[in-house]
PyMOL commands that place a pseudoatom at each C-alpha (Angstrom):
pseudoatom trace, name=CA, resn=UNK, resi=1, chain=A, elem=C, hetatm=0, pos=[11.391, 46.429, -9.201]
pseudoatom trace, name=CA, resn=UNK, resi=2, chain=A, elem=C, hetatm=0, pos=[13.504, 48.994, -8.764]
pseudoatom trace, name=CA, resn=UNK, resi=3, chain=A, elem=C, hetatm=0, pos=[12.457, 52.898, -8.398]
pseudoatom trace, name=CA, resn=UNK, resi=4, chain=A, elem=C, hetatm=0, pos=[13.258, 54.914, -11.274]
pseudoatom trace, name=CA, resn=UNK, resi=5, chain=A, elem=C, hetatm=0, pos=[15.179, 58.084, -10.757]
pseudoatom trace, name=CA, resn=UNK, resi=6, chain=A, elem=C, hetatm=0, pos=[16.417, 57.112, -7.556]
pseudoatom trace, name=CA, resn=UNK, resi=7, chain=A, elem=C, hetatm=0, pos=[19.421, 55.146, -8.087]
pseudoatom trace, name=CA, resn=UNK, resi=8, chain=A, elem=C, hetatm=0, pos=[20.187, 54.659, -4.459]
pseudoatom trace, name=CA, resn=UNK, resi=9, chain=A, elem=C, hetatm=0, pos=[16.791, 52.965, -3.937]
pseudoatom trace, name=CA, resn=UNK, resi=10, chain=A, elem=C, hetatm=0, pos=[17.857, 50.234, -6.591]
pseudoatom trace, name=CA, resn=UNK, resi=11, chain=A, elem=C, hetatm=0, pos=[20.629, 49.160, -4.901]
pseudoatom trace, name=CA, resn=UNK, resi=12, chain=A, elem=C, hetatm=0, pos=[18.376, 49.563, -1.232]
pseudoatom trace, name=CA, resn=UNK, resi=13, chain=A, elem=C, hetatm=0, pos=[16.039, 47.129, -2.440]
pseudoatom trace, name=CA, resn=UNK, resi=14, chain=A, elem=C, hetatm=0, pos=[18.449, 44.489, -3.927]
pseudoatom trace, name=CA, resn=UNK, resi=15, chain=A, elem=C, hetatm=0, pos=[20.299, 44.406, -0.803]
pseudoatom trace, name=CA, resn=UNK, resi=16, chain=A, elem=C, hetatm=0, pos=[17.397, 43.959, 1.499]
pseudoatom trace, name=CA, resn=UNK, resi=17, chain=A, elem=C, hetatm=0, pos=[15.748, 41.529, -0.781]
pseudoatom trace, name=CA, resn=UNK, resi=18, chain=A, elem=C, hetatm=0, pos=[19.357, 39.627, -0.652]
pseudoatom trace, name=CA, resn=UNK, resi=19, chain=A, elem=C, hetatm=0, pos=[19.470, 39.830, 3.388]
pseudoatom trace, name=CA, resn=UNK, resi=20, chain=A, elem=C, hetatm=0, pos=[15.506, 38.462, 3.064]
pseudoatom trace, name=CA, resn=UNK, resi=21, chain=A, elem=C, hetatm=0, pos=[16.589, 35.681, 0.851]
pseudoatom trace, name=CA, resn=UNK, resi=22, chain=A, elem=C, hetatm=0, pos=[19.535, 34.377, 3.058]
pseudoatom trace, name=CA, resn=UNK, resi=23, chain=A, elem=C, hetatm=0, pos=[17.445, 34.779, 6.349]
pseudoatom trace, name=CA, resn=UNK, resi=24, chain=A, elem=C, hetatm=0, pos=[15.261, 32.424, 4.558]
pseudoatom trace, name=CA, resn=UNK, resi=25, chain=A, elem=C, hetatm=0, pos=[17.435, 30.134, 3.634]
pseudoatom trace, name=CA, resn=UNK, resi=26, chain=A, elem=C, hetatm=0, pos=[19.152, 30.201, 7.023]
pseudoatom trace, name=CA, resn=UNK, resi=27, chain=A, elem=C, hetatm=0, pos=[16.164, 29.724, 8.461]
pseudoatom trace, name=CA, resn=UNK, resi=28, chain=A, elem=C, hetatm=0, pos=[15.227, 26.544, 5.866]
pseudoatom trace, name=CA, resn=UNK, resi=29, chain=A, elem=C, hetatm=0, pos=[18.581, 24.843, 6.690]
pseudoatom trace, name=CA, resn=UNK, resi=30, chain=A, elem=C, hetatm=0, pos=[18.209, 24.990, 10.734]
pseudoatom trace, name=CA, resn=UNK, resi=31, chain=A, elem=C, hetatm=0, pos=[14.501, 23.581, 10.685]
pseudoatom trace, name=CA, resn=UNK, resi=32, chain=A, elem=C, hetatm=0, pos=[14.668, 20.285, 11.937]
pseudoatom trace, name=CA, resn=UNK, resi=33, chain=A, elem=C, hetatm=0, pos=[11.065, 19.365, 11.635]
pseudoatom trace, name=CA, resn=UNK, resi=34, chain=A, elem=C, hetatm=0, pos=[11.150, 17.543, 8.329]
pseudoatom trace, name=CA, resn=UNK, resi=35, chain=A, elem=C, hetatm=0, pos=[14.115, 15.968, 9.495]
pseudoatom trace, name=CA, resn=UNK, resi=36, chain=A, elem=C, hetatm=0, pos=[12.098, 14.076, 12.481]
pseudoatom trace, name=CA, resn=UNK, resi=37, chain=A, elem=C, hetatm=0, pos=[9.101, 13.319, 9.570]
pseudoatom trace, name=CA, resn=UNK, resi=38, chain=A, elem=C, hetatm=0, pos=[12.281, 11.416, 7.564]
pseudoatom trace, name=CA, resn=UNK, resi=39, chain=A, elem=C, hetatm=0, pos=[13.719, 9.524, 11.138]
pseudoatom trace, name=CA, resn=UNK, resi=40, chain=A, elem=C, hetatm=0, pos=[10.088, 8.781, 11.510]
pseudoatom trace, name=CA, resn=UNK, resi=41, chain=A, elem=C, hetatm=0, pos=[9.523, 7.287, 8.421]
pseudoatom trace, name=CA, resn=UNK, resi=42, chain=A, elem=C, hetatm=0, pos=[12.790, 5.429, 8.179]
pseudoatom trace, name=CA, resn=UNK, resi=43, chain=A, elem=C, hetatm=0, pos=[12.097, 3.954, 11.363]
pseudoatom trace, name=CA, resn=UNK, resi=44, chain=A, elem=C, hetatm=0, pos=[9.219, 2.401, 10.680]
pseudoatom trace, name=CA, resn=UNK, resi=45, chain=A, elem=C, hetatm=0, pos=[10.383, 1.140, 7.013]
pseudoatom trace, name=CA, resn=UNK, resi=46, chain=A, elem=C, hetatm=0, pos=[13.555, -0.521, 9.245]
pseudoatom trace, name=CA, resn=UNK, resi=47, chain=A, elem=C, hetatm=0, pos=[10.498, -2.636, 11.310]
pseudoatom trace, name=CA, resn=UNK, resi=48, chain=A, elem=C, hetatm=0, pos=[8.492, -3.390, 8.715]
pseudoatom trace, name=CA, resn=UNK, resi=49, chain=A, elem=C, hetatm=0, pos=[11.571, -4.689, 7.640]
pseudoatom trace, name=CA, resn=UNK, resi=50, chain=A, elem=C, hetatm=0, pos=[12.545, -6.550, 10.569]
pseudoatom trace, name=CA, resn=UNK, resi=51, chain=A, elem=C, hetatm=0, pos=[8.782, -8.478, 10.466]
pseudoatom trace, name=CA, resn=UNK, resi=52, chain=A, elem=C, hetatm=0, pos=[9.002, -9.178, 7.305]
pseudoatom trace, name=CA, resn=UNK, resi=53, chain=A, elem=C, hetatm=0, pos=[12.284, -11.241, 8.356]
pseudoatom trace, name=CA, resn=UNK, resi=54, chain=A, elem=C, hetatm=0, pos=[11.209, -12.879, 11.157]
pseudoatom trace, name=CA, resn=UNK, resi=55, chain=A, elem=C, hetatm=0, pos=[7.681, -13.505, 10.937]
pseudoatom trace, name=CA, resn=UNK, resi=56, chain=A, elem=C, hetatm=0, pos=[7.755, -17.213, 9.690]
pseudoatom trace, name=CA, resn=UNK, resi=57, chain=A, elem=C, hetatm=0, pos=[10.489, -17.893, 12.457]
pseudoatom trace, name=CA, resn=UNK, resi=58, chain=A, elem=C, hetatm=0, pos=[8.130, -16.574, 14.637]
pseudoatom trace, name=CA, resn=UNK, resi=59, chain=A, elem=C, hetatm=0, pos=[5.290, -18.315, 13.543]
pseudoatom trace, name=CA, resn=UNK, resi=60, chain=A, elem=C, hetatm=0, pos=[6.930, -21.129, 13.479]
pseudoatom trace, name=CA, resn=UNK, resi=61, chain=A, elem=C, hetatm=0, pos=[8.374, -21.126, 17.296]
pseudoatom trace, name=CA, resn=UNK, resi=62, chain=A, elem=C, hetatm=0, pos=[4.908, -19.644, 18.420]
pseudoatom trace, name=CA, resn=UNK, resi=63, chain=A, elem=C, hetatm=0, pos=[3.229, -22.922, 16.403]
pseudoatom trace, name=CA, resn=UNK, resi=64, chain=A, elem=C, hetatm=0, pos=[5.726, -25.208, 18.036]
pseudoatom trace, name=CA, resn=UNK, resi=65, chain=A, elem=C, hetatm=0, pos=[5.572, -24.003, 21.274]
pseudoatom trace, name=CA, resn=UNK, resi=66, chain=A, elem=C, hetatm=0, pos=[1.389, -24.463, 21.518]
pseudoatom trace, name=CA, resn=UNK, resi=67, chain=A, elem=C, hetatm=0, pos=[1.665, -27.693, 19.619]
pseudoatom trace, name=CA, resn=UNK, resi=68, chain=A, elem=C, hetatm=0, pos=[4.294, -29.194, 22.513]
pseudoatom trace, name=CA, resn=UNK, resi=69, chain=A, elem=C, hetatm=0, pos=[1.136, -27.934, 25.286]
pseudoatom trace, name=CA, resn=UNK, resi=70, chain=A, elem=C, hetatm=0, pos=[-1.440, -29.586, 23.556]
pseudoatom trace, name=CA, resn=UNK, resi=71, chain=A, elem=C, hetatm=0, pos=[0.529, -32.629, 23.107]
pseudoatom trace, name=CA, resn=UNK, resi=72, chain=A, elem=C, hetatm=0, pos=[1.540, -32.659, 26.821]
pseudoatom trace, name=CA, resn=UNK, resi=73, chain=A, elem=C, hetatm=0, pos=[-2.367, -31.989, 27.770]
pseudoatom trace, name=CA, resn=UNK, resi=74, chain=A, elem=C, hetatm=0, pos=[-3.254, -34.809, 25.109]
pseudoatom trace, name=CA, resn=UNK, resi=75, chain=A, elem=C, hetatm=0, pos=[-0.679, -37.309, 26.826]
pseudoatom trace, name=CA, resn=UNK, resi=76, chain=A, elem=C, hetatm=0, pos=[-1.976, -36.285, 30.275]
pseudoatom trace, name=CA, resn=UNK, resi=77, chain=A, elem=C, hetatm=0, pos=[-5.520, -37.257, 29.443]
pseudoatom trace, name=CA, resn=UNK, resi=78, chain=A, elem=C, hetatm=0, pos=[-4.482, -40.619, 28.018]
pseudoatom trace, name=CA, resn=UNK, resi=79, chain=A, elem=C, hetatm=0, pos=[-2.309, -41.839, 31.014]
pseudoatom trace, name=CA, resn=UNK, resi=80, chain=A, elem=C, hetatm=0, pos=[-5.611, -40.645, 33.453]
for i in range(1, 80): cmd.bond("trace and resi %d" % i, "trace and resi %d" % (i + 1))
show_as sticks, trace
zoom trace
């Protein structure tokens, strides 16, 4: 895209389109946005994670612990 019979123009335009392309790519490598979408993402893949694990442990000491009231509330009502 350079201007003919101008050679100094050439040159001109290369060098600002350089200094263009490296303020972009500065600019690209120091945003931090996408960076918090990833955290984000990998934070939530970690707890889904982590449920998956202990969800039948859970289940199972949330079962247990309901089943040992209702047993105490049956035994109550059978001594009364």
């Amino acid at each position: 895209m350079a201007v003919k019979n101008q050679p100094g123009l050439s040159y001109q335009f290369e060098e600002n389109n350089m200094n263009n392309i490296k303020k972009k790519l500065v600019c690209f490598y120091r945003d931090e946005e996408g960076a918090s979408a990833i955290e984000y993402a990998l934070i939530a893949a970690m707890v889904a994670v982590a449920l998956v694990a202990f969800v039948d442990p859970i289940n199972q000491a949330v079962t247990g612990m309901f089943q040992g009231i209702q047993d105490a509330l049956t035994e109550s009502e059978a001594t009364e």
